[in-house]
N, C-alpha and C positions, 0 to 999 in steps of 0.2 A: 902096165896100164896106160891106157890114152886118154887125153882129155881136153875137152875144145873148152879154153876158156874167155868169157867175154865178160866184159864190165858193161856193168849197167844201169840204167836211173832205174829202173823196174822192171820184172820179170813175174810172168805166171804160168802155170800149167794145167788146165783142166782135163778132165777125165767127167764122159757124157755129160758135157755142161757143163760140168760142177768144177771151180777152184778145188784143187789142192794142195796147191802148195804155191808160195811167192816168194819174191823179194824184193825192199825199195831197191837203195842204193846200194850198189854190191856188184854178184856176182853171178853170172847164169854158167854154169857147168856141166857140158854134156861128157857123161863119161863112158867110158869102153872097158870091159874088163878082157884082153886076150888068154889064147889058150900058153899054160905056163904061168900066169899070173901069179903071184902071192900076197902076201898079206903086207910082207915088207916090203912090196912095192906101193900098196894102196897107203899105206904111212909113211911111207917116203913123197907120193904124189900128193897126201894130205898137207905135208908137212910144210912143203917147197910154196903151195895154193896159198896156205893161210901169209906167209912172208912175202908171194909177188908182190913186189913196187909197182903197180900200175896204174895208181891214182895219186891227183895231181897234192903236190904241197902246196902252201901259201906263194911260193916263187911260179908257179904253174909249170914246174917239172915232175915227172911220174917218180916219186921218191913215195907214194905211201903205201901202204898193205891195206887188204881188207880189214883188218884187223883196227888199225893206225885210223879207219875212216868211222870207224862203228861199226862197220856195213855186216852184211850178212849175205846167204848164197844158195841158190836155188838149182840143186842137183839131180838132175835129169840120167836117165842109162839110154843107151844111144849104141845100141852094138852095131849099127852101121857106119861108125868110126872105125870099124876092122873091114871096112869092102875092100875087096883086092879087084882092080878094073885094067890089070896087063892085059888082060885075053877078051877080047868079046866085047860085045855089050851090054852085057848083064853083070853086076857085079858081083863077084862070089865073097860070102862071111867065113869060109871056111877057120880065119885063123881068130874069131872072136873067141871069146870063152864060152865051155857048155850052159844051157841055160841057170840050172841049179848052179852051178859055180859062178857064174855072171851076176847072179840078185847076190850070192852068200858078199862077195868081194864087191858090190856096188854098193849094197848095205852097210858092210864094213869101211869103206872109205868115207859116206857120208858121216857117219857113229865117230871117225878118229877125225875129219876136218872138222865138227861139231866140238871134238876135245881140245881141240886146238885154239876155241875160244873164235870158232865165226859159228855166230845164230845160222842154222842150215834147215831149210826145207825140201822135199823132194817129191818126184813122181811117183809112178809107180807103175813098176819094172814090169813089161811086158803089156803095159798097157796101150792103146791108141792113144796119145794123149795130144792137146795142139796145144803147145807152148808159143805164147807172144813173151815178144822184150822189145826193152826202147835201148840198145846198142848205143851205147856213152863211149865217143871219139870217134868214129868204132876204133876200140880195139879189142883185138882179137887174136888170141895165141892158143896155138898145137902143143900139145905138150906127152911126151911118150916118156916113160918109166923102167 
């Protein structure tokens, strides 16, 4: 699995207008489910999200976890984290995951970093959605499974 992760003061994502899903302080997660994926990757990429150190301690070094801040995390599917752009200029998805298996293992990821003990809200999968965030430091991490 793939997954762009960025820390945030707040994050949202509407579908036609409408909020559905946010988060304050936290975490905005786009995620990717490749072709091959499993399940034990999506809990392994859960696992590793809820223990990043990326937010600051009282010393203002990146020593804490979502977790460690209260915060909570706003999970977006994003199969354009699998563009392949060697050839052309068009990007090809070939190596994303099939649809149906893309929402099963996007859903599942969201369900086990939820267990993990971070409040999780999410998009939804397949939708046009336009997600705003206010990007805190920025930071910003790739992360592949």
């Amino acid at each position: 699995m793939r997954a762009l992760i960025q820390r945030v003061s707040r994050a949202s994502v509407s579908v036609d207008g409408a909020v559905i899903g946010k988060t304050g302080p936290g975490l905005m997660i786009l995620v990717c489910a490749m072709q091959g994926d499993t399940e034990a990757q999506a809990d392994q990429l859960a696992a590793k999200i809820a223990k990043l150190r990326i937010f600051k301690d009282e010393a203002g070094k990146m020593n804490r976890s979502v977790r460690d801040i209260g915060g909570s995390a706003l999970v977006v599917s994003q199969f354009t984290l699998a563009a392949d752009t060697s050839r052309g200029n068009r990007p090809g998805f070939s190596m994303a995951a099939a649809p149906a298996e893309g929402e099963r293992l996007y859903e599942y990821f969201a369900a086990k970093l939820a267990e993990q003990g971070v409040p999780v809200e999410t998009g939804r999968f397949g939708a046009d959605m336009a997600v705003e965030l206010v990007n805190d430091g920025p930071v910003t991490i790739w992360m592949d499974i």
